[in-house]
Structures are given as C-alpha cells and as structure tokens.
C-alpha positions in Angstrom: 7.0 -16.0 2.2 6.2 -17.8 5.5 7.8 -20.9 5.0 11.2 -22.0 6.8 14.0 -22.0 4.9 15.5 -26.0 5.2 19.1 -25.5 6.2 18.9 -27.6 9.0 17.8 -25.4 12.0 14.1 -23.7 12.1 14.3 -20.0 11.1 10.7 -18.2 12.4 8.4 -17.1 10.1 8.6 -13.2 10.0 4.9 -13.1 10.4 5.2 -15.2 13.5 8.1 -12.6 14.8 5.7 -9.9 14.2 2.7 -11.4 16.6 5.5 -11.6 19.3 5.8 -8.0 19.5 2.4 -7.3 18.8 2.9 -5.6 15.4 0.9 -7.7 13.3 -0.8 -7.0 10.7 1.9 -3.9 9.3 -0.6 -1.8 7.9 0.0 1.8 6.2 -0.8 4.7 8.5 -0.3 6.7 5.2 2.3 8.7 3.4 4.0 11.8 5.4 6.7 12.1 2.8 6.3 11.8 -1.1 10.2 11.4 -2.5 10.9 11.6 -6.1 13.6 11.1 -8.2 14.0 13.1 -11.2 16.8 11.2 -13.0 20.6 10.4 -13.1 21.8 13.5 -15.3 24.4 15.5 -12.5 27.1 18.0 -13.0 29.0 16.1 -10.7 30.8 12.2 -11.1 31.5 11.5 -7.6 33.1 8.7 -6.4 31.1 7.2 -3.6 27.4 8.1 -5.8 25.2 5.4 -4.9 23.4 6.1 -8.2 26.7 6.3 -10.2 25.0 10.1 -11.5 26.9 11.8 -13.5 26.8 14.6 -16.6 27.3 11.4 -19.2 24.0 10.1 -17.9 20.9 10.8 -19.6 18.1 8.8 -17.7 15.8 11.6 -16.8 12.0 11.7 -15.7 9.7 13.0 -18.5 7.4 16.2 -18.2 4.5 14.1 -18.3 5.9 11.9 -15.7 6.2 15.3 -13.3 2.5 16.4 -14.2 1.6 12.3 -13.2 3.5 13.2 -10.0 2.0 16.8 -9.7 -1.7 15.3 -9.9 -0.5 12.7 -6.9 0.7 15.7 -5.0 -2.8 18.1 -5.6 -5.1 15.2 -5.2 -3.3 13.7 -1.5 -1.8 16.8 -0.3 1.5 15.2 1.1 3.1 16.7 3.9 6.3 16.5 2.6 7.8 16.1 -1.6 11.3 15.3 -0.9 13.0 15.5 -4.7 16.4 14.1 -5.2 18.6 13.1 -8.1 21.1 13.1 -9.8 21.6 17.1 -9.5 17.6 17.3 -9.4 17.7 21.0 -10.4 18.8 19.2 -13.8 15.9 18.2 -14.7 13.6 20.3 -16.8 10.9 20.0 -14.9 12.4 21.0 -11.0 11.2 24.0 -11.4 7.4 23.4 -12.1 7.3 20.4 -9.7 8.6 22.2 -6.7 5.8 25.2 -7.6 3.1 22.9 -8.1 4.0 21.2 -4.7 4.2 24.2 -2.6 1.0 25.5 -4.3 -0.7 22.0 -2.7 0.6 23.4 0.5 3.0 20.7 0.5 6.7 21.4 2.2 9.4 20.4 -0.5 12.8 19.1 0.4 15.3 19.3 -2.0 19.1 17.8 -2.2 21.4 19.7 -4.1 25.5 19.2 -4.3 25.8 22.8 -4.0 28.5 23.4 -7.4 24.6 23.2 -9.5 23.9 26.6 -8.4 27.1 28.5 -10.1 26.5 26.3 -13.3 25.4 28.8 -16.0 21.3 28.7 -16.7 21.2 27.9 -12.5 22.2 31.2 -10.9 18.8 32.0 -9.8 17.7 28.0 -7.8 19.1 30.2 -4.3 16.7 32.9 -4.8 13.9 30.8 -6.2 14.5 28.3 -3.6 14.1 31.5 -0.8 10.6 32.6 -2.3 9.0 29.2 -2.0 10.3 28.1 1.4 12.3 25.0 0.0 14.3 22.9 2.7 17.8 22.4 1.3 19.6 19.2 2.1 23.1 19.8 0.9 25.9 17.2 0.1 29.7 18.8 1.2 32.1 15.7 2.1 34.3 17.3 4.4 35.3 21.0 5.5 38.9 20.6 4.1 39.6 21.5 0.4 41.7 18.5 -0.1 39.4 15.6 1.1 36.8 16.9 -0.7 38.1 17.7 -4.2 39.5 13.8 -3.9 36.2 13.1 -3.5 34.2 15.4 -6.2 37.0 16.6 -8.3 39.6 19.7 -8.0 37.9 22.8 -7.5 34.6 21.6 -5.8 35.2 22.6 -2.0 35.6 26.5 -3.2 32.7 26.4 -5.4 30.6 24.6 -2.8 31.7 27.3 -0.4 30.5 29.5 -2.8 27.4 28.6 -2.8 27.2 28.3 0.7 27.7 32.2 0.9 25.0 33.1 -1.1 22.8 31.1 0.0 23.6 32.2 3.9 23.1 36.1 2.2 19.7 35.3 1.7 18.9 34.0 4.6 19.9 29.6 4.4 21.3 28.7 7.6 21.0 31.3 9.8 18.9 32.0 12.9 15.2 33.3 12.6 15.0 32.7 8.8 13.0 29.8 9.1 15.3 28.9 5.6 16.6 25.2 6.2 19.8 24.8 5.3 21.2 21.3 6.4 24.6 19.5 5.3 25.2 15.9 4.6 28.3 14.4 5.3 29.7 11.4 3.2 33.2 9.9 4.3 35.1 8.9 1.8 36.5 4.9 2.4 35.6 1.9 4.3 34.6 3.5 7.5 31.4 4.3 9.6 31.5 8.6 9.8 31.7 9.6 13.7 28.7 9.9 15.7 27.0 13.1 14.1 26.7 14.9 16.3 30.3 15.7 16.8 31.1 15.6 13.3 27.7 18.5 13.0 30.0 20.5 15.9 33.6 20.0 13.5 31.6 21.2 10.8 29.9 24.4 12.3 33.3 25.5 13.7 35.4 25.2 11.1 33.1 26.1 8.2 32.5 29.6 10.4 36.2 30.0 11.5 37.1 29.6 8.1 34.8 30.9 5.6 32.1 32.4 7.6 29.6 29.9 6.5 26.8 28.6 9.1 23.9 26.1 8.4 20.9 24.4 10.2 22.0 20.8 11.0 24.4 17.9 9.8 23.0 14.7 8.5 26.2 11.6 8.6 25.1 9.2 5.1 27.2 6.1 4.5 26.9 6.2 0.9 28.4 3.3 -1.9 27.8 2.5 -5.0 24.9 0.1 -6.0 
C-alpha cells in the first residue's frame, strides 16, 4: 500500500523511502536458511513461550507435511534447516527430517529446552544429534536454580544441567569438536536482558565454576507471549 495515510500530516510512501536509500526494488537474493516448525506439543509450559507450547497441546505437523518439507530441502539444497517447536524432538517426524536434511548436505539447527533429552523414548537425541553434526540452540533462562524453576517449573535447572553434561561428554561445547552448542537466554519480566555479551561471560563462569558445564556462545531473546 502506497497511499498516505490522511491524518492530517503526509506520511512517505515506503516505496518512496526505499528509492532514497537506493534499495528499491527489495528483491530475494534467495533462501540461506529454511526454518520449520514442527508443532506446539512441548514437555515444557513455560511462562514467557511466545507460542504458549505446552504438553496439553496437540497441533503438530503431519508426516506428509515433513516429506513436503523434505522434497523442498533435496530439490533446493538449503544452506541451513533451522527446526524449532514446541520441543521439536516431539514430533514424530524430527528424526527423519533432520536425516533427510543432512543427507541434502544441508547444516540443521535445532532448538531444544534441554529437560526433552532425559524424557523417557528421548535418551538417545545427544548421541544422534553428535553423529549427524546438528547445531544445538539451547533455551536455559538463567544460571541460578531458583530463577529458572520460577520460570519452567521446580526441578528444571538440575535436569537442564543434566543434559548439559552429557551433551559436553560427547563433545557439545567444547573446543575442537566442531559440536555447536549455544545457549539462549530469556529474562523473565518487563525488562531488556543486558548486553550479551556480558550476560555470555556470567554464564560461561558460573555454569563452569559451578557445574563444570561449558558451551559455544550465548544468544539474549526477549521472548512474550503472542
């Protein structure tokens, strides 16, 4: 829509802005990164869930949604398939579509609230993860036990620790692995997190002092519910 909005004073045409600074026409350069979202169904109800996932939900992509996707992926041969959720891992289907990608040759991202990987039918998502190279974008509010549990319920910050550890045993995190392991931190209330990287540098000592966990990098998301 090019047409000024009548309120009494001339707003510009966005087109006109873009001639201004020489970026007209936006045209597609083409897709580096192919993100898909498997569904809603999570082990986890968290407060600040921009989705509002949780285990009551049952929206969930079909299989023959995944083989669509999977025919997208082996026909353009995407850079990058980022898969999110939900807990994506939920899905029936995680497994086969983070095969099929890497056998495009695509790199796949996943995210993954950590607690998924101790849930029973799950154990093995670290090791499978390790064999095919997956990135790891993991979702762990805080370093301290009690801000996080507020956030994610009692008993989350030890399980997500947990995890942490084995995935650091095979490799996630550490130095020469080439095994991506990066955190994302949410805060929790009406506040902008700190610049990141001094919140990354928080994290990294106190999750090593601590527990003897390291990772890759540390991603700050303002996250709210939609």
């Amino acid at each position: 829509m090019n047409e000024a909005i009548d309120t009494g004073f001339r707003i510009k045409p966005f087109d006109e802005t873009l001639k201004e600074s020489g970026q007209y026409p936006i045209t597609s350069s083409g897709i580096k990164v192919f993100q898909i979202n498997v569904g809603k169904v999570c082990n986890q109800a968290c407060r600040h869930c921009h989705v509002d996932a949780g285990p009551k939900r049952t929206e969930s992509m079909p299989g023959h949604i995944i083989e669509l996707c999977l025919d997208v992926i082996k026909k353009e041969r995407f850079p990058v398939v980022d898969i999110t959720g939900g807990a994506p891992e939920m899905n029936p289907g995680f497994r086969d579509l983070v095969k099929g990608s890497r056998d495009a040759g695509c790199h796949v991202k996943t995210r993954t609230n950590l607690t998924i990987l101790l849930e029973e039918g799950y154990g093995d998502l670290p090791q499978f993860f390790a064999d095919n190279r997956v990135e790891l974008i993991a979702s762990l509010p805080y370093y301290l036990a009690e801000t996080t549990d507020r956030q994610r319920g009692a008993g989350v910050f030890d399980s997500s620790i947990e995890a942490l550890k084995r995935l650091n045993s095979l490799g996630y995190g550490m130095d020469g692995s080439g095994l991506t392991l990066n955190i994302v931190y949410n805060p929790c209330g009406a506040f902008l997190p700190p610049p990141q990287k001094a919140i990354e540098a928080d994290f990294r000592r106190e999750l090593k002092k601590r527990h003897g966990v390291s990772f890759t990098g540390l991603f700050t998301l303002t996250n709210l519910p939609v």
